[in-house]
N, C-alpha and C positions, 0 to 999 in steps of 0.2 A: 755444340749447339751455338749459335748465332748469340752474339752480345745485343743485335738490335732489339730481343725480346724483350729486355729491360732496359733498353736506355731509349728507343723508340717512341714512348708515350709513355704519358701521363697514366697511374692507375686509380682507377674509385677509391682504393685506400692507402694514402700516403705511408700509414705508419707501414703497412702487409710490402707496398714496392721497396721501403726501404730496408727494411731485417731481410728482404728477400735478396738486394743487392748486396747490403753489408755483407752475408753470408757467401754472397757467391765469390766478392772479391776476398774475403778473408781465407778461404778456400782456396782459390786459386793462387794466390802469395804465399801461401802457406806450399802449396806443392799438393796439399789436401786430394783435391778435386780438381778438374782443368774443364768441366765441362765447359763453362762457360767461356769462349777463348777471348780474353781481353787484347792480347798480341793481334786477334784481325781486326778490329776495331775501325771503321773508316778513316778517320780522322786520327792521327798520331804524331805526336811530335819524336823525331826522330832520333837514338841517344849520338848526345852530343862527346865526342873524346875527350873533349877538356872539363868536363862534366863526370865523375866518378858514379857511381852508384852499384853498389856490390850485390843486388836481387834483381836482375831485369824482368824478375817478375812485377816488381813495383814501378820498371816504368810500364810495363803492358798495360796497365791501370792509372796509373799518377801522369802520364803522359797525352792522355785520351780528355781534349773536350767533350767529348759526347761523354763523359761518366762523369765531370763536374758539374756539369750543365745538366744533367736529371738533377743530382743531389744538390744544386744548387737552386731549384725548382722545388721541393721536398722540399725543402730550408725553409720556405717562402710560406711551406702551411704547417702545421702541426710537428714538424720534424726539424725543428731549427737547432735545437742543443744537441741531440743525439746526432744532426750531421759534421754541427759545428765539432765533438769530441770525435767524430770516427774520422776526422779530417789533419789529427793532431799525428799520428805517423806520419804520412806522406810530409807532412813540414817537417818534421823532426826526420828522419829520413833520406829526402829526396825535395829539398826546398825549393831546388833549382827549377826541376823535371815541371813541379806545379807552378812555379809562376812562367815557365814557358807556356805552359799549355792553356791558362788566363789570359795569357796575353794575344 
């Protein structure tokens, strides 16, 4: 299924789109679930060789402005702590991969 279904717009309920994403990306990291394919994502920063990261399933996701830029949108209303804590892997992680794809 297309990642644009969730990272496309905005939804009437910030908390329902986020646990909706949370879940999809913890899924797909995990190897869980792959519905959602974060690897086609339009926008990706691409992994870099001098840059390590041992799940590239976490760059499929930690790589992708379009998945900061929803949750960073979320942040913005009712979902600021719960995005702020589900942001603390990808730092701890893959530090690098997230400040290329902010920048």
């Amino acid at each position: 299924m297309p990642v644009n279904v969730l990272l496309d717009q905005k939804w009437a309920s910030p908390q329902l789109q986020f646990n909706f994403l949370q879940h999809a990306i913890n899924s797909y990291v995990s190897g869980e679930d792959k519905t959602f394919n974060f690897g086609k994502c339009a926008k990706k920063i691409g992994q870099q060789s001098d840059i390590p990261c041992e799940n590239p399933a976490l760059l499929d996701v930690w790589s992708s402005p379009e998945v900061l830029q929803i949750l960073f949108q979320l942040a913005e209303s009712t979902c600021y702590s719960k995005v702020r804590h589900f942001l603390d892997q990808p730092m701890q992680q893959c530090p690098q991969y997230l400040l290329l794809a902010l920048a």
